[in-house]
C-alpha positions in Angstrom: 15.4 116.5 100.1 18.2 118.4 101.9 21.1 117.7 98.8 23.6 119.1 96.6 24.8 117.0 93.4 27.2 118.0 91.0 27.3 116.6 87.3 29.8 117.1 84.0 28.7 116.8 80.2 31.5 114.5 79.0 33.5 116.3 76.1 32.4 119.5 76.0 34.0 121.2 79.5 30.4 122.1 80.6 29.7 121.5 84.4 27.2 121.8 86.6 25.5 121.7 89.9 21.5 120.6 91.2 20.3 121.4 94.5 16.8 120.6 96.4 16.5 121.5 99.9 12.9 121.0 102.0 13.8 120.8 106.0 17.1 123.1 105.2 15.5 125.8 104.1 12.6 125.5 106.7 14.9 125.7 109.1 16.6 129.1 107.5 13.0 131.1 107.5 11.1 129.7 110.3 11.8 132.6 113.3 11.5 135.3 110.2 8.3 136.6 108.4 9.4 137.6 105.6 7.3 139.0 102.7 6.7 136.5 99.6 8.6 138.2 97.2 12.1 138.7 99.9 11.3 134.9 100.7 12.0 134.0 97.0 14.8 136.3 96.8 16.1 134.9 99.8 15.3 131.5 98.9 17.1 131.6 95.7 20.3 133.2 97.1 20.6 130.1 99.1 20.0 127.8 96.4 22.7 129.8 93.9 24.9 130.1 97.3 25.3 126.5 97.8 25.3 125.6 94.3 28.6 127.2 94.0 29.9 126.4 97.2 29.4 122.6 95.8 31.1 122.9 93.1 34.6 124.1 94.5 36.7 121.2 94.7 38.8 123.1 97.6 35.5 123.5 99.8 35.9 126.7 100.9 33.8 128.9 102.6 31.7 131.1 100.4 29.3 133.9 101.2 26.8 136.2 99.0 25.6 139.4 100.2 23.6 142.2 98.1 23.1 145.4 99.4 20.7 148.1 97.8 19.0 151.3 98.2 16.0 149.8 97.6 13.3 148.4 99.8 15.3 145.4 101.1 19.0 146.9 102.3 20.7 143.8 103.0 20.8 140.2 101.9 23.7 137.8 103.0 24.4 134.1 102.4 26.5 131.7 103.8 27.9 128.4 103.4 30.9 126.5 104.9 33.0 123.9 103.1 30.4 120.9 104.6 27.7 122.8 102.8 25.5 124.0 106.0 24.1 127.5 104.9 22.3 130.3 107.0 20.7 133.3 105.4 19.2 136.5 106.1 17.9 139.4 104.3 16.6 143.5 106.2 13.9 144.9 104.8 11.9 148.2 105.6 9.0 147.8 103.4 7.8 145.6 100.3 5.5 146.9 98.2 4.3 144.3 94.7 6.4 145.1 91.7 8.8 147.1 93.4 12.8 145.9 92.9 13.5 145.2 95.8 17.2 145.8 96.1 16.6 149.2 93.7 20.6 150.2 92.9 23.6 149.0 94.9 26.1 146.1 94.5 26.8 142.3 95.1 29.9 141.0 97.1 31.2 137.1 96.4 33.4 136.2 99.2 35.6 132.7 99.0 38.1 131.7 102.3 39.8 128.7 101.6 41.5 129.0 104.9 44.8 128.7 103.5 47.3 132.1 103.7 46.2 134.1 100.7 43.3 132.1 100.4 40.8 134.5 100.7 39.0 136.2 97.5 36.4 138.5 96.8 34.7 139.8 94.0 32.6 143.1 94.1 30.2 144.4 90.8 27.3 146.8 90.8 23.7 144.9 90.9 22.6 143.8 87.2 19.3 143.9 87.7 16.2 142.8 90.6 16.7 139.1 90.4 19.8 137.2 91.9 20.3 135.2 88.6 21.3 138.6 86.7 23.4 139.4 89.2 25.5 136.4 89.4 25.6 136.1 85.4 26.9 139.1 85.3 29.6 138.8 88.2 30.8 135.3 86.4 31.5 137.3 83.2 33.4 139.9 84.2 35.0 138.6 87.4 35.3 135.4 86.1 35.5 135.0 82.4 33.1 132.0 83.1 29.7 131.9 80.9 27.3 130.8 83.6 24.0 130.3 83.7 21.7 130.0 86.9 18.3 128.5 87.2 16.7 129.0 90.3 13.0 128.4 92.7 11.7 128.9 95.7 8.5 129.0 97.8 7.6 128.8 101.2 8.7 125.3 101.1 11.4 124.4 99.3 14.5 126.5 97.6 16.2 125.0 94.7 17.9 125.3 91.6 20.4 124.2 88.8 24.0 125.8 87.6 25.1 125.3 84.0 29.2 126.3 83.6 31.6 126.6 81.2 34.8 125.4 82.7 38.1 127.2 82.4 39.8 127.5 78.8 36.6 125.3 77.3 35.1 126.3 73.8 32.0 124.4 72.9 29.8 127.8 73.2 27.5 125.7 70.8 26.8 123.1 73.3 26.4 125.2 76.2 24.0 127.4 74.4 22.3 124.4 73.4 22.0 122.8 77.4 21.2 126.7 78.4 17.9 126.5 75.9 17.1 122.5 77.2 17.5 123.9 80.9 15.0 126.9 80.3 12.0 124.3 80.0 12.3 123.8 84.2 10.0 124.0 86.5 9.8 124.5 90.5 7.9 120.7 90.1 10.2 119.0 88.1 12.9 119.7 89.7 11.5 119.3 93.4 9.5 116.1 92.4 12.3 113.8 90.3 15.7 112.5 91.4 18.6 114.0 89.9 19.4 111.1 87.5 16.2 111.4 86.2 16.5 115.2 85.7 19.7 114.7 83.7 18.0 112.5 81.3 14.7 114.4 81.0 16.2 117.5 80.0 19.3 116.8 78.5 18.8 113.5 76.6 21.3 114.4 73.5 24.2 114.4 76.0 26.1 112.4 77.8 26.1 113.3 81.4 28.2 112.0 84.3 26.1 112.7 88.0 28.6 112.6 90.8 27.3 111.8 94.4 25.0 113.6 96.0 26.3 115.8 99.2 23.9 116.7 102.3 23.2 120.5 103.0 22.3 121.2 106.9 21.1 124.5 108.2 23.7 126.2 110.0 23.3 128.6 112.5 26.6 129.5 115.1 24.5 131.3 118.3 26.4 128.9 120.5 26.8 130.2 124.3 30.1 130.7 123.2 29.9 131.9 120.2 26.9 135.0 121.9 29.4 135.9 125.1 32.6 136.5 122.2 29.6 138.7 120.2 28.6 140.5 123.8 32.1 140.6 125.4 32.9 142.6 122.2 31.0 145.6 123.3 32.9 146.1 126.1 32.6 146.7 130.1 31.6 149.9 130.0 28.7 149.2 127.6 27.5 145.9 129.3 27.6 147.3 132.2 25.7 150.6 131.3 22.9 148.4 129.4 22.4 146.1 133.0 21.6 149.2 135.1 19.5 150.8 132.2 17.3 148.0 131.4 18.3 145.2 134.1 20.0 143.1 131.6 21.5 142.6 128.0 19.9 141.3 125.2 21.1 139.8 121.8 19.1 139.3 118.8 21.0 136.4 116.5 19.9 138.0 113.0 19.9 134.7 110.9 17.5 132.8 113.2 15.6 135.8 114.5 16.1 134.3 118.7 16.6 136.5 121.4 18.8 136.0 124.3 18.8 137.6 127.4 21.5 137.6 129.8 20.8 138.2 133.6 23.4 141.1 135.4 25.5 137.8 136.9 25.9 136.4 133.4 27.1 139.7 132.3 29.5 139.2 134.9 30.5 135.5 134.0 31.2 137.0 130.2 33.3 139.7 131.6 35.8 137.1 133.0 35.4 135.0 130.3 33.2 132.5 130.6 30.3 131.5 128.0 27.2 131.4 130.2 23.7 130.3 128.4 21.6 132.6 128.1 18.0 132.9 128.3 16.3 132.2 124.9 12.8 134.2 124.5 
């Protein structure tokens, strides 16, 4: 249950978007203890993350990232064009019934890869939940009336996207698939297939389900990918760290590893090379 699936309601320019991930999103919190309440916040970024990121037809990259004043002070998302997400969130404290992102603002980034292909859309944070906030980016970065469904728990993230597509005007049936959609539940939609969704809750349409797309967890701390990270802090600090505290460590913040890298593997970076380090 690692999938996204896309789906259109024929003749009323109304998209939308279904994903279920199990293993995927395992993978995204299992170095991290996170609290239960910036789990589901986490878990549902994901979810709305590569919802959209499935549903652009140029498959771009696209990352979400909400930052606040609140208890948690940073949240990012990211997915690439083959749909394998990463996520992380920063929090100093979590205390029940507190918003946890308090005041601050949410960033939608899109790189097609293309010159001029990059976009990014910045708006002030609607309110504690991620499903305000992206409602509210959609209609006023986007003109798009959008509406966002979304569960997770510390097994399974998931969630639904209902769209209006660009220069449609059935507001009637979208309002209507909006009012069938707010009878889910984290069950239904973890427990039957997509087809059988469809029909469930939106029997008095026709709905066209296009095939369903695998989501991996993606994480980039690659020897190669760490000495570029470390070489980017320069001789003079690499060098300082190793006779300070004997060698240099990284910490990869979306999968919470450590590496450690011996004074000779400093070395190795410093002429270039990508040595592995020690993972502890």
């Amino acid at each position: 249950m690692n999938e996204a699936q896309n789906f259109l309601f024929e003749n009323h320019g109304i998209r939308g978007g279904i994903v279920r991930l199990r293993e995927t999103w395992l993978q995204t919190i299992a170095q991290h203890h996170y609290s239960e309440t910036v789990r589901q916040l986490l878990g549902e970024t994901v979810a709305a993350t590569v919802l959209l990121g499935a549903s652009l037809k140029d498959q771009p990259k696209i990352s979400i990232q909400m930052q606040g004043n609140g208890a948690l002070s940073l949240l990012v998302v990211q997915c690439t064009g083959d749909l394998r997400v990463r996520g992380m969130a920063q929090a100093q404290h979590d205390l029940p019934g507190e918003n946890l992102l308090g005041s601050g603002r949410l960033s939608v980034n899109v790189d097609t890869g293309r010159e001029n292909g990059f976009f990014q859309g910045i708006v002030p944070l609607a309110g504690p939940r991620i499903t305000d906030c992206l409602e509210s980016y959609f209609e006023k970065s986007e003109q798009l009336a959008t509406k966002l469904y979304l569960f997770s728990d510390d097994e399974t993230a998931s969630g639904l996207v209902l769209q209006m597509l660009p220069g449609a005007e059935d507001h009637e049936a979208f309002n209507t698939a909006c009012m069938l959609a707010n009878t889910l539940t984290a069950a239904e939609i973890r427990a039957a297939t997509a087809s059988e969704l469809l029909r469930k809750v939106f029997s008095g349409f026709d709905v066209r389900l296009f095939a369903a797309k695998p989501v991996l967890h993606d994480c980039r701390c690659t020897p190669e990918h760490l000495a570029r990270i470390a070489r980017m802090l320069g001789k003079e600090e690499l060098e300082s760290l190793v006779i300070e505290r004997g060698n240099v460590e990284l910490t990869c913040e979306f999968c919470n590893r450590h590496f450690r890298y011996s004074e000779n593997q400093v070395g190795a970076i410093l002429r270039g090379e990508a040595p592995s380090a020690k993972l502890h």
